[in-house]
N, CA, C and O atoms as a printed pandas DataFrame, in Angstrom:
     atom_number atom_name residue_name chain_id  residue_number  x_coord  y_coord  z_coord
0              1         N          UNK        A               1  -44.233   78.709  199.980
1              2        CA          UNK        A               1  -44.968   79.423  198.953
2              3         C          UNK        A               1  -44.395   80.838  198.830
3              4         O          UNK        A               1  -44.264   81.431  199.900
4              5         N          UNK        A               2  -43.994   81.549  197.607
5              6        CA          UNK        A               2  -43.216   82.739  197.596
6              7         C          UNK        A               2  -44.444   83.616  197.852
7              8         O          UNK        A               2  -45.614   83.351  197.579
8              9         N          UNK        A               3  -43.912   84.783  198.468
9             10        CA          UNK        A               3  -44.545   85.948  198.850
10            11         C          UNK        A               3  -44.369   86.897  197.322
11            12         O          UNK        A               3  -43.342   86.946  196.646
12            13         N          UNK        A               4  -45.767   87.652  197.006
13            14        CA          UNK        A               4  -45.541   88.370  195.676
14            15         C          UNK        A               4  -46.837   89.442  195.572
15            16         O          UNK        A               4  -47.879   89.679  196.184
16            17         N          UNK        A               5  -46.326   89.782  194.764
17            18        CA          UNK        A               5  -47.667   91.115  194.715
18            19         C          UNK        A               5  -47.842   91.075  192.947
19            20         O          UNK        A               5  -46.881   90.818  192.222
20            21         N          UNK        A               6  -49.160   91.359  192.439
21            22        CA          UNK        A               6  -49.222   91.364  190.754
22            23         C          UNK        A               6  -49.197   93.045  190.591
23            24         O          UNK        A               6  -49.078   93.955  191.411
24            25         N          UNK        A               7  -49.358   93.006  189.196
25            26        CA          UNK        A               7  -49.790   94.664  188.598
26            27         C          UNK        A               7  -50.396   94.125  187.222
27            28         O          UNK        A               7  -49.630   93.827  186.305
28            29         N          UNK        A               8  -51.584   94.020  187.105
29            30        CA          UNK        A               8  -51.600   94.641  185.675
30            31         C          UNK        A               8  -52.522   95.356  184.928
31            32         O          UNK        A               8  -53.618   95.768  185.308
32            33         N          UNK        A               9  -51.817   95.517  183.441
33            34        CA          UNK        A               9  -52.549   96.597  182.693
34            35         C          UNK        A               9  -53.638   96.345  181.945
35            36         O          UNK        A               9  -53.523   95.380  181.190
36            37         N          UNK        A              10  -54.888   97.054  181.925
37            38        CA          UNK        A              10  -56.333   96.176  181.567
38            39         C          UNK        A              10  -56.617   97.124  180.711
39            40         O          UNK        A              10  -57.832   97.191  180.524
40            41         N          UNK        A              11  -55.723   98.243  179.833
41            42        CA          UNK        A              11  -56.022   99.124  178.930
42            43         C          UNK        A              11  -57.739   98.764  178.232
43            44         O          UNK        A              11  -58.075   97.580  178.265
44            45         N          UNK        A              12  -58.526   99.566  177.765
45            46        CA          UNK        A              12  -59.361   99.283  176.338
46            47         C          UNK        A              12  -58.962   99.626  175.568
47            48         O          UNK        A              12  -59.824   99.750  174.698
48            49         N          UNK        A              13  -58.083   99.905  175.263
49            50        CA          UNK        A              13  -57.844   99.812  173.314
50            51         C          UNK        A              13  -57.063   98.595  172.896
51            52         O          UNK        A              13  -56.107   98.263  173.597
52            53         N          UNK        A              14  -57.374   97.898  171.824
53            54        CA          UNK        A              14  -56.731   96.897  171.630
54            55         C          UNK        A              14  -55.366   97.407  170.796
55            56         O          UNK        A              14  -55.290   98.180  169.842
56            57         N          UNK        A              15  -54.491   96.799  171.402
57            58        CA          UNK        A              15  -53.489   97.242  171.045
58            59         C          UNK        A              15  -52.786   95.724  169.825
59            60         O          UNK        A              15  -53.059   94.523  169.811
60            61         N          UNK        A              16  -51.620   96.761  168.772
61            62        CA          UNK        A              16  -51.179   95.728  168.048
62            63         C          UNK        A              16  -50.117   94.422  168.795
63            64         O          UNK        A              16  -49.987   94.305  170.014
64            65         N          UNK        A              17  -49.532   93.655  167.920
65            66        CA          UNK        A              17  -48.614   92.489  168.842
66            67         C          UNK        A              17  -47.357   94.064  168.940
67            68         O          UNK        A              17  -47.103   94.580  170.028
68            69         N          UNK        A              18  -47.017   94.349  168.205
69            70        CA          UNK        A              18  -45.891   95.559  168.323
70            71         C          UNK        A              18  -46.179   96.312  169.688
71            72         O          UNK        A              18  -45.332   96.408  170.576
72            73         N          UNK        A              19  -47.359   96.794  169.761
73            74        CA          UNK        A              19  -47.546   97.604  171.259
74            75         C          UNK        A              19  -47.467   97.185  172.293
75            76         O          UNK        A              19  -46.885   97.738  173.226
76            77         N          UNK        A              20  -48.452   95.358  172.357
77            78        CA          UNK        A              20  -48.283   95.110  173.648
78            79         C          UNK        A              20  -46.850   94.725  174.316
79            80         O          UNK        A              20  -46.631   94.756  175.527
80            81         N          UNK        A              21  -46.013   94.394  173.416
81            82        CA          UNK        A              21  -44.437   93.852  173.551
82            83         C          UNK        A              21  -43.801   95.134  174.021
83            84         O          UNK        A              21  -43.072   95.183  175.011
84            85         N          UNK        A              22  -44.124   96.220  173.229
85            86        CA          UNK        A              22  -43.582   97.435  173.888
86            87         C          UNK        A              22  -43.910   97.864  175.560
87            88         O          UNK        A              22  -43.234   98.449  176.406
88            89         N          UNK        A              23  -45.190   97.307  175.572
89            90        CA          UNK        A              23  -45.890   97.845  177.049
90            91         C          UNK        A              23  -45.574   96.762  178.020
91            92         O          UNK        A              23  -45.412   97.096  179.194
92            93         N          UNK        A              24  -45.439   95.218  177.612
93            94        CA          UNK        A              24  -44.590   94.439  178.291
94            95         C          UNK        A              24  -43.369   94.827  179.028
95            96         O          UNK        A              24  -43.097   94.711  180.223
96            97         N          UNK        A              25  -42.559   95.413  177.837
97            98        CA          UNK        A              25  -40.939   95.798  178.280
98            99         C          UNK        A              25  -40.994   97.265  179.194
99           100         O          UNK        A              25  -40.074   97.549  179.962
100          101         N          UNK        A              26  -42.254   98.198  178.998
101          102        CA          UNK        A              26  -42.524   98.598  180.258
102          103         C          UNK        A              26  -42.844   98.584  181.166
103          104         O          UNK        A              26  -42.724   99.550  181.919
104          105         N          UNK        A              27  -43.568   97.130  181.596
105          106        CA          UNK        A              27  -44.037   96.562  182.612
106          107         C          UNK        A              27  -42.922   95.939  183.311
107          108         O          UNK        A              27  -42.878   95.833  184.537
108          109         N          UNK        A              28  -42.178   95.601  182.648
109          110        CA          UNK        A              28  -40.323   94.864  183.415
110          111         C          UNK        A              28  -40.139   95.362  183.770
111          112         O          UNK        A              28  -40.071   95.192  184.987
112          113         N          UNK        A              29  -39.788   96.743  183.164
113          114        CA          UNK        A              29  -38.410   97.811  183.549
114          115         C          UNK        A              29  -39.552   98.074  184.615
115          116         O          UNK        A              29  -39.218   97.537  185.672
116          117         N          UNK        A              30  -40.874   98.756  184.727
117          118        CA          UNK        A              30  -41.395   98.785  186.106
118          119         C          UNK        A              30  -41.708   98.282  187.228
119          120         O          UNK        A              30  -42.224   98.781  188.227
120          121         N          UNK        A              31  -41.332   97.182  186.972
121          122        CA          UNK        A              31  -41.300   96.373  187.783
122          123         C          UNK        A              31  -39.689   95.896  188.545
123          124         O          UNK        A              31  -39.544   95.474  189.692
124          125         N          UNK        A              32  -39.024   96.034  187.908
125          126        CA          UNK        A              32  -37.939   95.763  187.832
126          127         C          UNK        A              32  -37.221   97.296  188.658
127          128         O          UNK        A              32  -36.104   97.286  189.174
128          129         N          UNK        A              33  -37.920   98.232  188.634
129          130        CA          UNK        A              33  -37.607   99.493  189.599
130          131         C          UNK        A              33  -38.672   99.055  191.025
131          132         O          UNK        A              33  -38.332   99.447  192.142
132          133         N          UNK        A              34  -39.466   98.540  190.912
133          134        CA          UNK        A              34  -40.242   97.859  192.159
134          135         C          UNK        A              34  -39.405   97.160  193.015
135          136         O          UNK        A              34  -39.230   97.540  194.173
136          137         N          UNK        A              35  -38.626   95.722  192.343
137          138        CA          UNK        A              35  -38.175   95.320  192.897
138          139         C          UNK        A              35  -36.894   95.914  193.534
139          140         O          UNK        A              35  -36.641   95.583  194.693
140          141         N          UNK        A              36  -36.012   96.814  192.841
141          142        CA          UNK        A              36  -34.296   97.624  193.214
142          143         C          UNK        A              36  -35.373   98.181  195.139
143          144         O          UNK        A              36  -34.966   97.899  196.266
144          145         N          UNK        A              37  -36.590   98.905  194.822
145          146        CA          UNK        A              37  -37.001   99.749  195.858
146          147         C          UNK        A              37  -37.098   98.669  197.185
147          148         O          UNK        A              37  -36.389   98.585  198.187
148          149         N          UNK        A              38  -38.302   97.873  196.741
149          150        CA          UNK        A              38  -38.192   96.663  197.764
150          151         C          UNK        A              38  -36.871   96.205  198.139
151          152         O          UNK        A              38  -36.529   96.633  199.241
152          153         N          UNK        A              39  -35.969   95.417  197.520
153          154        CA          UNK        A              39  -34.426   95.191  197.942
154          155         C          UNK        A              39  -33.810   96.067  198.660
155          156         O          UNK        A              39  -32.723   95.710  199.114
156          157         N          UNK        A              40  -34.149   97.028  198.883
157          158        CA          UNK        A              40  -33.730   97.909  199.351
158          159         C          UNK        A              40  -34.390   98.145  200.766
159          160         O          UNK        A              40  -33.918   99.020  201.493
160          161         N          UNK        A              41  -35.224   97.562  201.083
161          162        CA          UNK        A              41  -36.301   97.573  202.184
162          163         C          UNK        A              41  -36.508   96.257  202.880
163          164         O          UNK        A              41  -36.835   96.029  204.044
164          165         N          UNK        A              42  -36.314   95.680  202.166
165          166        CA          UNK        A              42  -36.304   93.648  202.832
166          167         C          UNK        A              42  -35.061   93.437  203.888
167          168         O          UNK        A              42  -33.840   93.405  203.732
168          169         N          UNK        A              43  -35.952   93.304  205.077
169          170        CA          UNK        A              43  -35.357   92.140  206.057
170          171         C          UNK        A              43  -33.875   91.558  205.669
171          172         O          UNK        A              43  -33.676   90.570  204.962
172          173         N          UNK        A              44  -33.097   92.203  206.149
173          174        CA          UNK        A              44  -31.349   91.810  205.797
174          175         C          UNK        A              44  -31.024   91.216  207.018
175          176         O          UNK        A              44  -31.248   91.576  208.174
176          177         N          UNK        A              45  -30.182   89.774  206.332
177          178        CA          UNK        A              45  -29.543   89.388  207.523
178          179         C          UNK        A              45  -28.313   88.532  206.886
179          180         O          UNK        A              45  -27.155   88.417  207.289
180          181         N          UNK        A              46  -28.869   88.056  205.922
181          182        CA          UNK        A              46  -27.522   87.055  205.065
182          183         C          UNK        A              46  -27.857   88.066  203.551
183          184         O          UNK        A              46  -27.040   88.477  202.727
184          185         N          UNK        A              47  -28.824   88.185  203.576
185          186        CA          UNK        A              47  -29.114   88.745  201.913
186          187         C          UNK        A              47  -29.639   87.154  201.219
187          188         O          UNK        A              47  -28.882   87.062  200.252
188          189         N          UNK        A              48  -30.035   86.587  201.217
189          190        CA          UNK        A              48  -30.957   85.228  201.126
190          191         C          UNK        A              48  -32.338   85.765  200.596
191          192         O          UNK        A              48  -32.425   85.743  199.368
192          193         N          UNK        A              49  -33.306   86.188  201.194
193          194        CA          UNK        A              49  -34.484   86.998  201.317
194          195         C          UNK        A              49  -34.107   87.684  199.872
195          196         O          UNK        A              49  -34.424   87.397  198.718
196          197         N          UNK        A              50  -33.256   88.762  200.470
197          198        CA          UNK        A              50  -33.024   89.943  199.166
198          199         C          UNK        A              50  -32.356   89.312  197.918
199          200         O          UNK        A              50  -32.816   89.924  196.954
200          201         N          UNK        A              51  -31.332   88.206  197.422
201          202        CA          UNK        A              51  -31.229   87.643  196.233
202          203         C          UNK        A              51  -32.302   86.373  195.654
203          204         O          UNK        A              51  -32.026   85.669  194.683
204          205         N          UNK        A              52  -33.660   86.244  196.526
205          206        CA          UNK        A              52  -34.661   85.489  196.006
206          207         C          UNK        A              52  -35.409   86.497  195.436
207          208         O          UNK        A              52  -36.531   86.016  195.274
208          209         N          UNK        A              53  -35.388   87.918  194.950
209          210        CA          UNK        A              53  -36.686   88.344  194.708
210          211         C          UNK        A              53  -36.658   88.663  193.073
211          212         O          UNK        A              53  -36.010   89.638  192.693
212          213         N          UNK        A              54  -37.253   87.965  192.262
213          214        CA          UNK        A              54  -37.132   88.365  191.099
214          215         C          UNK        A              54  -38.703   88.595  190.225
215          216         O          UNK        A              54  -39.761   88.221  190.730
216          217         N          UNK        A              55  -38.640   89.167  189.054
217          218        CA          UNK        A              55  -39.944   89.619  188.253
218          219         C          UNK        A              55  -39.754   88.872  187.422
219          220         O          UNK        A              55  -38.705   88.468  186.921
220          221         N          UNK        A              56  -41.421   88.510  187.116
221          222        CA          UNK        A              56  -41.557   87.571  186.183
222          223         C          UNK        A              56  -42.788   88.752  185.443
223          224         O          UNK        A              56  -43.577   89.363  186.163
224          225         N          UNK        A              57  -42.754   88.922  183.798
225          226        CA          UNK        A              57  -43.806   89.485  183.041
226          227         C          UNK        A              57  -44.225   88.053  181.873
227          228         O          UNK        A              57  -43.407   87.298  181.348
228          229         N          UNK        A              58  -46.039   88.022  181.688
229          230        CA          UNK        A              58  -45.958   87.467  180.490
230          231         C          UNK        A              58  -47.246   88.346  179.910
231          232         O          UNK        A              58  -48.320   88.406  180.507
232          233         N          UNK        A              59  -46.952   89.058  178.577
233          234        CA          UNK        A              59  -47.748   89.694  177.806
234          235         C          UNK        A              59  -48.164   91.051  179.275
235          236         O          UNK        A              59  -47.250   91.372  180.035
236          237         N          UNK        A              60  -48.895   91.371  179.362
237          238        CA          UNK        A              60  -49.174   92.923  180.186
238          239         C          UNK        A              60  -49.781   92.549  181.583
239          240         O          UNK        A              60  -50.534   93.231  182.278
240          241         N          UNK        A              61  -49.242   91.235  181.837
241          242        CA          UNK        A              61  -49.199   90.671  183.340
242          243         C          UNK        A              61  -48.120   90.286  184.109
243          244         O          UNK        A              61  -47.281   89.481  183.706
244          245         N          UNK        A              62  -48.096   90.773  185.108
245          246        CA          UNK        A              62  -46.020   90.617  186.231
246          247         C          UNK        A              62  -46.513   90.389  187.220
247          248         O          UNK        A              62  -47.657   90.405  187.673
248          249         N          UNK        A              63  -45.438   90.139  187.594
249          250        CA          UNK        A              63  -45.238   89.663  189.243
250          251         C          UNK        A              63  -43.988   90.036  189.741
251          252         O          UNK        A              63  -43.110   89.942  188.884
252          253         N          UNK        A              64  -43.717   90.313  190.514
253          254        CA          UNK        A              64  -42.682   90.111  191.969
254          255         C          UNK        A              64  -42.828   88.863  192.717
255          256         O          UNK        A              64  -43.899   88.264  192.808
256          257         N          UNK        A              65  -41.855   88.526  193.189
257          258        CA          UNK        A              65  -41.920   87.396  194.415
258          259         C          UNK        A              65  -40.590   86.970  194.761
259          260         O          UNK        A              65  -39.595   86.711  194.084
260          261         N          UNK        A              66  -40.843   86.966  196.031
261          262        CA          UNK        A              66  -39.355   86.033  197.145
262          263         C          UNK        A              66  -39.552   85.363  197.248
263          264         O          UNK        A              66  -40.576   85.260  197.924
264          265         N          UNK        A              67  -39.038   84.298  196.864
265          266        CA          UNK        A              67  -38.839   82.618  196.826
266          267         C          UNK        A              67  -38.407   81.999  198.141
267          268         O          UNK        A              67  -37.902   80.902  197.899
268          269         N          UNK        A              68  -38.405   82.326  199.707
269          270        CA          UNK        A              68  -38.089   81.571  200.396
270          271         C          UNK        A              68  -38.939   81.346  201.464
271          272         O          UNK        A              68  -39.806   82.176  201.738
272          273         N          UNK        A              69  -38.747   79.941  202.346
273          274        CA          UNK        A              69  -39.650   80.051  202.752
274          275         C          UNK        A              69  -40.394   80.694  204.130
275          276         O          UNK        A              69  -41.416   80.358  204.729
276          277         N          UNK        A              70  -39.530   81.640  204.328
277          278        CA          UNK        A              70  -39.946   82.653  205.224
278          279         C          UNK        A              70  -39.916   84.051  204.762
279          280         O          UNK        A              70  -39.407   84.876  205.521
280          281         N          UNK        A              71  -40.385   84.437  203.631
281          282        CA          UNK        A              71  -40.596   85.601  202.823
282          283         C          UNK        A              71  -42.169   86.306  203.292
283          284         O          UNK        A              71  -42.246   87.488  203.628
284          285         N          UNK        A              72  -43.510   85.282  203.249
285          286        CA          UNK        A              72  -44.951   85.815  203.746
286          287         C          UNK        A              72  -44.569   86.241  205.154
287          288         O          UNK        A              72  -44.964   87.322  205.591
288          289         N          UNK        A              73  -43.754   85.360  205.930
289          290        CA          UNK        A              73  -43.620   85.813  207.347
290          291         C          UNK        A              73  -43.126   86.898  207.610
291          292         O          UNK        A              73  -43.781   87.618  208.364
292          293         N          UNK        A              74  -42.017   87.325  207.174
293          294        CA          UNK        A              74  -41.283   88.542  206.738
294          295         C          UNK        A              74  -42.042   89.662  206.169
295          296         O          UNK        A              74  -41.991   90.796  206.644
296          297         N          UNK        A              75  -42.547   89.428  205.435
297          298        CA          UNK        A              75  -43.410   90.443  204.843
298          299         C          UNK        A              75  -44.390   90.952  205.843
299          300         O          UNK        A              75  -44.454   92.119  206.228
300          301         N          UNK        A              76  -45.392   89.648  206.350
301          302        CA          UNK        A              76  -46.374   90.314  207.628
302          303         C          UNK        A              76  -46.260   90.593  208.648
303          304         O          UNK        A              76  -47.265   90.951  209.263
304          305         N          UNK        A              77  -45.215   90.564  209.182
305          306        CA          UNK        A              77  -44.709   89.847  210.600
306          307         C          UNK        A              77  -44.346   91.517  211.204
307          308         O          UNK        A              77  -43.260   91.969  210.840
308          309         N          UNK        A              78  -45.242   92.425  212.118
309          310        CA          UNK        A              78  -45.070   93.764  212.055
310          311         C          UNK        A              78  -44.242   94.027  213.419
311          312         O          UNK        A              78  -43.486   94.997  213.381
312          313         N          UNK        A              79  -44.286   93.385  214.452
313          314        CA          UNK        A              79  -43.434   93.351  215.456
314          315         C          UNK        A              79  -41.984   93.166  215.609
315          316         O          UNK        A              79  -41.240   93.583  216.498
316          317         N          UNK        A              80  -41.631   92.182  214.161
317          318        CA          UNK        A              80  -40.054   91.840  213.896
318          319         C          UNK        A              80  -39.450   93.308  214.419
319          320         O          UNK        A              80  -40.135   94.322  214.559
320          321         N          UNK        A              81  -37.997   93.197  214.681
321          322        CA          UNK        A              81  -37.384   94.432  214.579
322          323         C          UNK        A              81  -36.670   94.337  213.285
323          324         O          UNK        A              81  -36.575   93.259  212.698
324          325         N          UNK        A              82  -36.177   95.416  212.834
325          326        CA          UNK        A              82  -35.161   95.283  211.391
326          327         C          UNK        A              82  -34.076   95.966  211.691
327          328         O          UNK        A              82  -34.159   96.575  212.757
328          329         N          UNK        A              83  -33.127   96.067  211.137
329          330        CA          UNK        A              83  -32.262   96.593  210.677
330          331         C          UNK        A              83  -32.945   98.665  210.255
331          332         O          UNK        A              83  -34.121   98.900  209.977
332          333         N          UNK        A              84  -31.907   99.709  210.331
333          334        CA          UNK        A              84  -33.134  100.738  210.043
334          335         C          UNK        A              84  -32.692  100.658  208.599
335          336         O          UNK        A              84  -31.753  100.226  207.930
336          337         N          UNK        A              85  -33.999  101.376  208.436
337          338        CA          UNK        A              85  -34.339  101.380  206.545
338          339         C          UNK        A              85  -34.981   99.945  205.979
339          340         O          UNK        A              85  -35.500   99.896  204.863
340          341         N          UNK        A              86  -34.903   98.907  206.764
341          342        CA          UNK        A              86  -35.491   97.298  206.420
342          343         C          UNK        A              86  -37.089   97.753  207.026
343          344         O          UNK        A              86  -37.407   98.739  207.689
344          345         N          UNK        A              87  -37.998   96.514  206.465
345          346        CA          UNK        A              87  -39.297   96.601  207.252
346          347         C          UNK        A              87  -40.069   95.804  207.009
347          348         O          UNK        A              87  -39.900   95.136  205.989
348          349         N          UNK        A              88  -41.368   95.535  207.967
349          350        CA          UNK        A              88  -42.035   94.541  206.879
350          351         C          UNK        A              88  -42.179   95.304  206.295
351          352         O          UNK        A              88  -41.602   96.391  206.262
352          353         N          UNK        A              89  -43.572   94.614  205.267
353          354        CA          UNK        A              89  -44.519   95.382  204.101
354          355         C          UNK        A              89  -43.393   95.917  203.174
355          356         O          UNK        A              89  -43.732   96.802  202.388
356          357         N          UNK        A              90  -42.315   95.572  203.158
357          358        CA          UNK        A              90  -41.172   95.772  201.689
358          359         C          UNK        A              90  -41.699   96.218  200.608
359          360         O          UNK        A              90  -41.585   97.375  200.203
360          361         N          UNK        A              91  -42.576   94.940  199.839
361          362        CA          UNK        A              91  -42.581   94.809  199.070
362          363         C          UNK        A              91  -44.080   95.805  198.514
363          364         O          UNK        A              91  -43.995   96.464  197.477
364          365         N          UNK        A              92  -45.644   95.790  199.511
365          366        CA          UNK        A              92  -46.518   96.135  199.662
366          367         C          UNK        A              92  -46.478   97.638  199.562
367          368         O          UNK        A              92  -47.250   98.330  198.899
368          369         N          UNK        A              93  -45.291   98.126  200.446
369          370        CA          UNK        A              93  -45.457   99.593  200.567
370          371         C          UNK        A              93  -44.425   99.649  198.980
371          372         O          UNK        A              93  -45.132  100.109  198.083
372          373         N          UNK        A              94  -43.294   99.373  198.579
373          374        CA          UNK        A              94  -42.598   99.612  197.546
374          375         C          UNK        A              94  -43.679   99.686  196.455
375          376         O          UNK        A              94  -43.542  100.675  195.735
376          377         N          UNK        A              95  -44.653   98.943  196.171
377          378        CA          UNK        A              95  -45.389   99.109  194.760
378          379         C          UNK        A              95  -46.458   99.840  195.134
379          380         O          UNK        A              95  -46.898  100.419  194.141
380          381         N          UNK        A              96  -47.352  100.188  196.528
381          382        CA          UNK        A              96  -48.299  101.156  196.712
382          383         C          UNK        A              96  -47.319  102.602  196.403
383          384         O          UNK        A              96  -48.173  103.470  196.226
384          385         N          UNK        A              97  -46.312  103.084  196.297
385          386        CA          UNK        A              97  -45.942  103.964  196.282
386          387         C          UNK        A              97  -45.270  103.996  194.871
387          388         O          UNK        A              97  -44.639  105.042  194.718
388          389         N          UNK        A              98  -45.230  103.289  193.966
389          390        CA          UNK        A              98  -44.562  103.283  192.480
390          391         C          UNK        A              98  -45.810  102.774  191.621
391          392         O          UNK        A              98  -45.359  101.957  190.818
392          393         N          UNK        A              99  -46.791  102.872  191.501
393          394        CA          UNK        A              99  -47.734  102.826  191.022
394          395         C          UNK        A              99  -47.174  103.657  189.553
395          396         O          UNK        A              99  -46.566  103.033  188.683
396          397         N          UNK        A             100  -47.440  104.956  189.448
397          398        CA          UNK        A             100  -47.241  105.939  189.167
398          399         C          UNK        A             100  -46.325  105.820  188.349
399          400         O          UNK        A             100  -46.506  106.378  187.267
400          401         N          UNK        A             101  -45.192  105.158  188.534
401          402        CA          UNK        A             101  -43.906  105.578  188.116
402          403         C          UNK        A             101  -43.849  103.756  187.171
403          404         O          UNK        A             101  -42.766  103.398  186.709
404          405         N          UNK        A             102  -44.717  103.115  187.067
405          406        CA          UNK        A             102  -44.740  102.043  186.395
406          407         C          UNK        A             102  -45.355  102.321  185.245
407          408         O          UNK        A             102  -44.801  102.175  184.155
408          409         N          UNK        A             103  -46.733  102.808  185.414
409          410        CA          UNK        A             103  -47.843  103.267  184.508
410          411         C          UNK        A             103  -46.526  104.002  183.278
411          412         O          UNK        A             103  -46.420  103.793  182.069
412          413         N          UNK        A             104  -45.637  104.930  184.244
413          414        CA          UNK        A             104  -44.705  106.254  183.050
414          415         C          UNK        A             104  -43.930  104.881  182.678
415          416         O          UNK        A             104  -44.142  104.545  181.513
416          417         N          UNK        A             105  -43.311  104.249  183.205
417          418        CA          UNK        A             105  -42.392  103.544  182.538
418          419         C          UNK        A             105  -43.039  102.360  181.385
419          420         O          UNK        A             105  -42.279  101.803  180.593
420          421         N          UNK        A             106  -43.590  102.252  181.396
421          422        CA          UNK        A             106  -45.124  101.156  180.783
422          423         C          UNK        A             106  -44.946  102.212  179.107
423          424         O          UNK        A             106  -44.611  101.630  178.075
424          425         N          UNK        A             107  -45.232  103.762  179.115
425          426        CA          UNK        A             107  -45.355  104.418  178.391
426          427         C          UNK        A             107  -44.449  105.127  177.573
427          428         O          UNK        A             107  -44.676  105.904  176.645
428          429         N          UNK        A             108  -43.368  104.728  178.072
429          430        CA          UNK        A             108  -41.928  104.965  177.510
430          431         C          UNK        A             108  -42.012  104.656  176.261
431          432         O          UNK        A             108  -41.882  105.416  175.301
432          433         N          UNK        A             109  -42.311  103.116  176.261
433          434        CA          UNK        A             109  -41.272  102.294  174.767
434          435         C          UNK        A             109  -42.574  102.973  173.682
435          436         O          UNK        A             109  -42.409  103.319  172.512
436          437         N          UNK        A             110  -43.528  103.012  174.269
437          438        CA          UNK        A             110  -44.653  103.368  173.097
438          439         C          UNK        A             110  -44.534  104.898  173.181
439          440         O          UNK        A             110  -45.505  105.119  172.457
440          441         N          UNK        A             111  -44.181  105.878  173.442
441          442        CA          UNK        A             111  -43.841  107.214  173.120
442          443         C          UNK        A             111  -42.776  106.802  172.033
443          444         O          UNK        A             111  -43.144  106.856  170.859
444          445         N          UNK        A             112  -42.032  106.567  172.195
445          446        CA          UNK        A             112  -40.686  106.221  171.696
446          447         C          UNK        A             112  -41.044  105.675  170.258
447          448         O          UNK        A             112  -40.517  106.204  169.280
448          449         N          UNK        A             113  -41.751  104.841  170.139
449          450        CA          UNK        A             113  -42.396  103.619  168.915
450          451         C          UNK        A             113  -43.261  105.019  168.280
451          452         O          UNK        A             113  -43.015  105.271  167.101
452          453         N          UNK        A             114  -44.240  105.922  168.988
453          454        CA          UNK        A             114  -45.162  106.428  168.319
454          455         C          UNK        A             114  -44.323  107.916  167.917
455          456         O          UNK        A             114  -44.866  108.406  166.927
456          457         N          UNK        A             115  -43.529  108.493  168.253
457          458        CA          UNK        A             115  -42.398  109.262  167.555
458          459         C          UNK        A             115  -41.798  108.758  166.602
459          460         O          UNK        A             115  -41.437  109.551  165.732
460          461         N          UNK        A             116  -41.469  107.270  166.404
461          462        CA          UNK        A             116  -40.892  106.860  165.027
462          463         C          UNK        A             116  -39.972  107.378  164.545
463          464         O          UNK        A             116  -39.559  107.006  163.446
């Protein structure tokens, strides 16, 4: 079962099909800086782990996830030793700490759209 974490955006304003597609493609690209951070933090040993992890968005809902099947173990497993700069919680600590920086990237394409 892949190991993954969600994000999503529960705005109230209803937004048009034009906006949410815009806020989609900021939900990738933020996500998609989630994942570069995590990769960067995952358990290296072949790089297996680190070329399973990809984002999936549909409409203003994403995901992350490592596809193998020792990715949850990896992730929880706090005694492992790593490599330095590897760790568990990769993926957990990578998006508790980019929160922030998803929300801005989320807000990009619609600055951009609402400048016209």
């Amino acid at each position: 079962m892949p190991q993954y974490t969600s994000f999503n955006f529960d705005g109230t304003r209803q937004w048009n099909s034009r906006g949410r597609r815009l806020q989609s493609q900021g939900l990738r690209a933020g996500l998609e800086y989630v994942l570069g951070l995590s990769n960067s933090r995952v358990p290296l040993e072949e790089g297996t782990l680190e070329r399973s992890g990809k984002v999936d968005v549909d409409g203003l809902e994403g995901s992350i996830s490592y596809d193998t099947v020792y990715a949850r173990r990896q992730h929880e497993e706090l005694t492992w030793k790593h490599l330095p700069g590897r760790m568990a919680k990769y993926l957990e600590k990578s998006m508790n700490e980019s929160r922030e920086i998803i929300l801005q990237m989320m807000a990009v394409p619609l600055r951009r759209w609402l400048r016209g």
